[in-house]
C-alpha positions in Angstrom: -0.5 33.6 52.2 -3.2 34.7 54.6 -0.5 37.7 55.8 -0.8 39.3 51.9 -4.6 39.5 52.8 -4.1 41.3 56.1 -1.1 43.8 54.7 -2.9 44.5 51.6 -6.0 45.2 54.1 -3.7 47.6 56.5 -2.1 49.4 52.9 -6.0 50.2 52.0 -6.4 51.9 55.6 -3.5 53.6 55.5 -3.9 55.6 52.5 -7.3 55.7 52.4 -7.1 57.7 56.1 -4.0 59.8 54.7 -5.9 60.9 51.6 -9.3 61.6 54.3 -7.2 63.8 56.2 -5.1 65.5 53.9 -8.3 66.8 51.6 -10.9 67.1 54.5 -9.1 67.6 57.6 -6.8 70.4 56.6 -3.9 69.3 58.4 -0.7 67.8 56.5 0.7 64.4 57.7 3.5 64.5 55.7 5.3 67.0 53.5 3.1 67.2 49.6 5.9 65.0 47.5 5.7 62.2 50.8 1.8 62.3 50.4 1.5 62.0 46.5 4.4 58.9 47.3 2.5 57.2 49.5 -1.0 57.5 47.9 0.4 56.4 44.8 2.8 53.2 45.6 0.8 51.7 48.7 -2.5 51.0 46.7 -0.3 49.6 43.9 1.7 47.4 46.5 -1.5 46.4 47.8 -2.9 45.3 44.9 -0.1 43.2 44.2 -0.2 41.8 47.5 -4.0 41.0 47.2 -3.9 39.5 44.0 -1.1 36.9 44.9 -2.8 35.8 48.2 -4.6 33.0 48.0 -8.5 32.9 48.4 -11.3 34.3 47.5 -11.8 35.6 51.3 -13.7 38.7 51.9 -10.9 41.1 52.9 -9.3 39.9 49.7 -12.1 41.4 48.0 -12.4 44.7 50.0 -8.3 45.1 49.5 -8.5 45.2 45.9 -11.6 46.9 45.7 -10.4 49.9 48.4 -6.7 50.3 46.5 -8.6 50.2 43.1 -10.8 53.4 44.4 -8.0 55.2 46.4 -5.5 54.6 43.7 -8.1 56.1 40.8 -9.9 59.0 43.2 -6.5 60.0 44.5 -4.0 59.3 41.0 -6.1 58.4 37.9 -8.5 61.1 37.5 -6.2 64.1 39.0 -3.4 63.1 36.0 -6.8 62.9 33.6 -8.5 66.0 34.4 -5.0 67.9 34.5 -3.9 66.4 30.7 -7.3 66.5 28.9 -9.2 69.4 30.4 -7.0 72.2 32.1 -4.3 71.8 29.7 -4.5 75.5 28.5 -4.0 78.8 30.9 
């Protein structure tokens, strides 16, 4: 179960650098709906994956706690500032 750790790990890079680049670098990766896609279903896949491996290793810990903060920064608070505070024109 050791792979989980290391493909949850690699998911956490992944998106993390796509979301770095697509808000600071200026340059598109992949087309907008691809880029909302992957920074919304990798940190939940990796999150799956590094709560089912087994161990308490330290890129265990850094998975969940990377796809927790990319998954919020990049999903949670966009859908929460869009429904409760520019809800009106």
């Amino acid at each position: 179960m050791k792979k989980y750790e290391g493909i949850s790990f690699a998911l956490f890079i992944f998106s993390a650098l796509v979301y770095l680049i697509s808000i600071y670098g200026g340059v598109d990766l992949f087309p907008g709906q691809i880029t909302i896609i992957i920074l919304t279903v990798f940190p939940i896949i990796g999150l799956i994956l590094a709560f089912s491996s087994k161990g308490g290793g330290f890129m265990k810990v850094i998975s969940i706690i990377g796809n927790l903060a990319v998954l919020m920064i990049a999903v949670i608070v966009p859908v929460i500032v869009t429904t409760f505070f520019w809800n009106q024109p």
